[in-house]
C-alpha positions as CSV (number, residue, x, y, z in Angstrom):
1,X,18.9,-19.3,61.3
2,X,15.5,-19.5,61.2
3,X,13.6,-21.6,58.1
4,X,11.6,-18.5,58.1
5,X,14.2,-16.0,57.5
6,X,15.8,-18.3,54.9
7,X,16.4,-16.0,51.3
8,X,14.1,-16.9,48.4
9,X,16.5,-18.3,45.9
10,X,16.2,-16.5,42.5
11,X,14.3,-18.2,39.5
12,X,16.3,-18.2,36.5
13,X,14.8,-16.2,33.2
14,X,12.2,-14.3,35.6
15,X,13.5,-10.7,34.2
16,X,13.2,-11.9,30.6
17,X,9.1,-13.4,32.0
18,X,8.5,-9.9,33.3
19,X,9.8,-8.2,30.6
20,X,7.7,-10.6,27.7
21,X,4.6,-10.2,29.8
22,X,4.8,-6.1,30.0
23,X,5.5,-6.2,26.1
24,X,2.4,-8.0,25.7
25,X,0.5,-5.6,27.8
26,X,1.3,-2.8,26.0
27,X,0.9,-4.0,22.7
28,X,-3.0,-5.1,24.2
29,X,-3.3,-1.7,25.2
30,X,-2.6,-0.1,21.5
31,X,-4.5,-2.6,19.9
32,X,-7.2,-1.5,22.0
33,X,-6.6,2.5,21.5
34,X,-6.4,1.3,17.7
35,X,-10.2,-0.5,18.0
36,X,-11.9,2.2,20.4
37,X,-10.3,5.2,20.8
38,X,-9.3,6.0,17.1
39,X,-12.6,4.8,15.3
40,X,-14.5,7.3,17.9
41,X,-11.7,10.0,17.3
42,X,-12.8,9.2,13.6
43,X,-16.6,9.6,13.7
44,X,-16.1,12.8,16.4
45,X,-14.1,14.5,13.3
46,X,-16.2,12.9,10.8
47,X,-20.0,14.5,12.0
48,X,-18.3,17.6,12.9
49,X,-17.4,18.1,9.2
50,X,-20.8,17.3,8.3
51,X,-22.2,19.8,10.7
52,X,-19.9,22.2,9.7
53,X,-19.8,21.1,5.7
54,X,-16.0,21.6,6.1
55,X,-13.7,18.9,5.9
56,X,-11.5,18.5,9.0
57,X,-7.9,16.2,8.3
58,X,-9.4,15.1,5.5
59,X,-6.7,12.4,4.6
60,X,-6.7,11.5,8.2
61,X,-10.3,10.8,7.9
62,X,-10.1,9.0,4.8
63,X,-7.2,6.5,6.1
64,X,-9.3,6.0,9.7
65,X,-12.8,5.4,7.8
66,X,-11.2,2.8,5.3
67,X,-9.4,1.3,8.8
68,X,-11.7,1.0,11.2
69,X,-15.2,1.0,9.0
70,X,-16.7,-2.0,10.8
71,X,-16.0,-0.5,14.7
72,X,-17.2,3.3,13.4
73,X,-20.4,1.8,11.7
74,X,-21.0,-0.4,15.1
75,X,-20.4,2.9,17.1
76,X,-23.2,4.4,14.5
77,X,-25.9,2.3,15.2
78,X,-24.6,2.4,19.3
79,X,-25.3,6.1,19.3
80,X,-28.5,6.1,17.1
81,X,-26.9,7.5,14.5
82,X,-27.3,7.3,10.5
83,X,-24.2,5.5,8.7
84,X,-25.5,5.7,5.7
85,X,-25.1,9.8,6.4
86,X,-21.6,8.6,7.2
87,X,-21.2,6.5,4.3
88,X,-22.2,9.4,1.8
89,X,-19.6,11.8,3.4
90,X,-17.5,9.2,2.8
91,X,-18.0,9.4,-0.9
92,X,-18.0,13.2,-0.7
93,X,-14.5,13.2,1.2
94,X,-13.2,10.7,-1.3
95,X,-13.7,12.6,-4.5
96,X,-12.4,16.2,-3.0
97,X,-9.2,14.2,-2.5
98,X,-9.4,12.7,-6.2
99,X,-10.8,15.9,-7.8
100,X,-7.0,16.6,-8.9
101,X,-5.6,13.7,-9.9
102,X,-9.0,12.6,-11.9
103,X,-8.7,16.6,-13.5
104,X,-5.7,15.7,-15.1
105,X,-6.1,12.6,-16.5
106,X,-7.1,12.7,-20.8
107,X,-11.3,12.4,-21.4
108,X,-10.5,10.1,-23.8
109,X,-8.6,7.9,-20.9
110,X,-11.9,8.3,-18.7
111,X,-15.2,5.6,-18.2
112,X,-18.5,6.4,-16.8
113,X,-20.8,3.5,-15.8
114,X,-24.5,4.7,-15.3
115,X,-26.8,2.1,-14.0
116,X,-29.6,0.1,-15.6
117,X,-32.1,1.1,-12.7
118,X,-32.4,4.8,-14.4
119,X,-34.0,3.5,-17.7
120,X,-37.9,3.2,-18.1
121,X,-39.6,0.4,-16.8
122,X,-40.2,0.1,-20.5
123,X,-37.2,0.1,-21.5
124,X,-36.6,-1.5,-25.2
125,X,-32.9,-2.1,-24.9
126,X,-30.6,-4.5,-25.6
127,X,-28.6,-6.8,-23.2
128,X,-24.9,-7.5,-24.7
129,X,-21.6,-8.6,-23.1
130,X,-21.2,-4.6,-23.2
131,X,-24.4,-3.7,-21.0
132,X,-27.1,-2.5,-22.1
133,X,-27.4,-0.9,-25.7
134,X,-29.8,2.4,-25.6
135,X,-32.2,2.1,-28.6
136,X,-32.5,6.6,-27.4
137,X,-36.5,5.5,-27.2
138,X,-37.3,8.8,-25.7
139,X,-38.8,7.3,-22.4
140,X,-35.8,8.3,-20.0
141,X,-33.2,11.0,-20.2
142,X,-30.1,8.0,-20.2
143,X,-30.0,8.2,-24.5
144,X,-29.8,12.0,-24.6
145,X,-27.2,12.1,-21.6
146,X,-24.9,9.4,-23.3
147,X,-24.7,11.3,-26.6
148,X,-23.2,14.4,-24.4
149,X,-21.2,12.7,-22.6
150,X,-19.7,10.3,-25.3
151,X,-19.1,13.5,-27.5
152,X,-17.0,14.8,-24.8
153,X,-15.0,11.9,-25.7
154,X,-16.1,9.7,-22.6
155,X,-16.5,5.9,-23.0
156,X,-20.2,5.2,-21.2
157,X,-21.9,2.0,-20.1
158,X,-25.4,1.4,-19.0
159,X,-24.4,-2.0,-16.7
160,X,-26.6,-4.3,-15.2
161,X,-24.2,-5.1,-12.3
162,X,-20.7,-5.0,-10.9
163,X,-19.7,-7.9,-13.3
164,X,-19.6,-5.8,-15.8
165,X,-18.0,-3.3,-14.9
166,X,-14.8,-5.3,-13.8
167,X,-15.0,-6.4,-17.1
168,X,-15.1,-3.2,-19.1
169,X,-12.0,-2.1,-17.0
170,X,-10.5,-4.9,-17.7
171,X,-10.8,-4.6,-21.0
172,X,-10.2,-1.3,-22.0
173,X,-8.0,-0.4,-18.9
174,X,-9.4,3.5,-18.0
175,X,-7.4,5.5,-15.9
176,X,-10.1,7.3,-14.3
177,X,-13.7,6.4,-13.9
178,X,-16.9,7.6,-13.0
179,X,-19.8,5.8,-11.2
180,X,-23.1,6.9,-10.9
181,X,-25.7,5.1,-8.3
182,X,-26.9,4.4,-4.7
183,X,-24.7,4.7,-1.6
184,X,-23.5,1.1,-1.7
185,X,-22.9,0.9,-5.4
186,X,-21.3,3.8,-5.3
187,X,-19.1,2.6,-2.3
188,X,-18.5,-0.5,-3.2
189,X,-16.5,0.6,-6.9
190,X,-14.8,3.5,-5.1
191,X,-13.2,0.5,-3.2
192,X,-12.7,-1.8,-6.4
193,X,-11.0,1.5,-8.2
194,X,-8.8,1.8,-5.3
195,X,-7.6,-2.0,-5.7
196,X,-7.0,-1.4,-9.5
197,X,-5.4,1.6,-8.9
198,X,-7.5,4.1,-10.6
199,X,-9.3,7.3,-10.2
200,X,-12.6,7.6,-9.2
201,X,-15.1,9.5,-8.6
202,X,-18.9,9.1,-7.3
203,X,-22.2,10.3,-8.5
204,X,-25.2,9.2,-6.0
205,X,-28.5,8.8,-7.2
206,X,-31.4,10.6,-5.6
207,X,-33.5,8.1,-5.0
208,X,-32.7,3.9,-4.2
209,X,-34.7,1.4,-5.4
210,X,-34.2,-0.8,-8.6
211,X,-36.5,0.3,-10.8
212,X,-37.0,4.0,-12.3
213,X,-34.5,5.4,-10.2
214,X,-33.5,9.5,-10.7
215,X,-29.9,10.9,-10.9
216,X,-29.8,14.8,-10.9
217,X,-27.3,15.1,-14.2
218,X,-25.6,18.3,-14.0
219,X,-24.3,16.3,-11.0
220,X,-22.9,14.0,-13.1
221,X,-21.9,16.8,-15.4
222,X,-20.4,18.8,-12.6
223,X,-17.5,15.6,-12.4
224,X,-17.4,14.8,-16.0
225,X,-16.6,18.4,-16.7
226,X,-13.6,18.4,-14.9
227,X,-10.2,19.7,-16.6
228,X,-11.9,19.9,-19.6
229,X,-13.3,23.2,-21.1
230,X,-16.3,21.7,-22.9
231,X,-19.3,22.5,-21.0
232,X,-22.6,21.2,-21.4
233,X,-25.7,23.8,-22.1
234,X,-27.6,22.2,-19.3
């Protein structure tokens, strides 16, 4: 016989090679679904609620945005398209899904933290280690507002910052909360409540900035009035 025709001799642990190597591939492959497919699955969904102002899976949605928020905000800007559009629906989905749960929790058990950015540029308040004291000057609609809302039997802080805030839950431990201001702010203590484990609910400003900014309050009212039967007259 021939050198040639001689049989390959078998190489011990090759079926276990094979099989480590195809289990690799495949778990490549749903990585990759996980990182492309599912994030533009998500933002397909996500813009056809907002055309439609209908929410499609809605807890679906929620779970993929908070998942893949990096690799749908990249496919955003790929596209042309606005995140921060995507970034208030996000908000919007968030507290449909928490309108329930923050319904039933006691006023007396909820927080809302307005920010310092809607006061006058005039304003005459006070900083303390509780935010900022309203002197009710007149020269913004904050004063007014607080009284309504603190008659409801709402705890409400005017707070300079995030600090704060984390403080003030700390401190008197809320179950729900309510956060009034721009998209990020906004965003960024829907997360923080998440972590804690409480309810909360977002109020967007209607115009950014840092100084003189303008909240639409029956907004605010329209959440602050929920599962309670006191209404305000505005």
């Amino acid at each position: 016989m021939s050198i040639e025709h001689l049989p390959t001799p078998a190489i011990p642990g090759t079926g276990f090679w094979d099989q480590l190597i195809f289990t690799i591939g495949e778990v490549t492959l749903i990585i990759l679904a996980f990182f492309i497919i599912i994030p533009v699955v998500v933002l397909a969904i996500s813009f056809l609620s907002i055309h439609h102002r209908k929410f499609y899976f809605p807890r679906l949605l929620k779970a993929g945005l908070t998942l893949t928020e990096g690799t749908v905000k990249a496919l955003c800007k790929l596209f042309g398209l606005d995140d921060k559009e995507l970034t208030a629906f996000f908000i919007h989905l968030h507290n449909t899904l928490s309108t329930t749960a923050f319904s039933a929790i006691p006023v007396e058990r909820r927080a809302i933290f307005v920010p310092q950015c809607l006061r006058n540029s005039q304003c005459p308040a006070n900083l303390t280690p509780e935010g900022l004291v309203c002197k009710r000057c007149g020269r913004c609609e904050v004063g007014e507002n607080i009284d309504i809302l603190e008659s409801y039997g709402y705890k409400v802080w005017i707070a300079p910052g995030s600090t704060l805030i984390k403080r003030m839950v700390k401190k008197y431990q809320p179950e729900a909360l309510i956060g009034v201001g721009c998209l990020m702010e906004v965003k960024e203590g829907i997360e923080m409540a998440d972590k804690l484990g409480i309810v909360a609910m977002g109020v967007l400003t209607m115009k950014d900035g840092c100084v003189e900014t303008i909240v639409n309050w029956p907004d605010v009212y329209d959440v602050a009035c929920l599962g309670i039967e006191k209404k305000s007259s505005q």
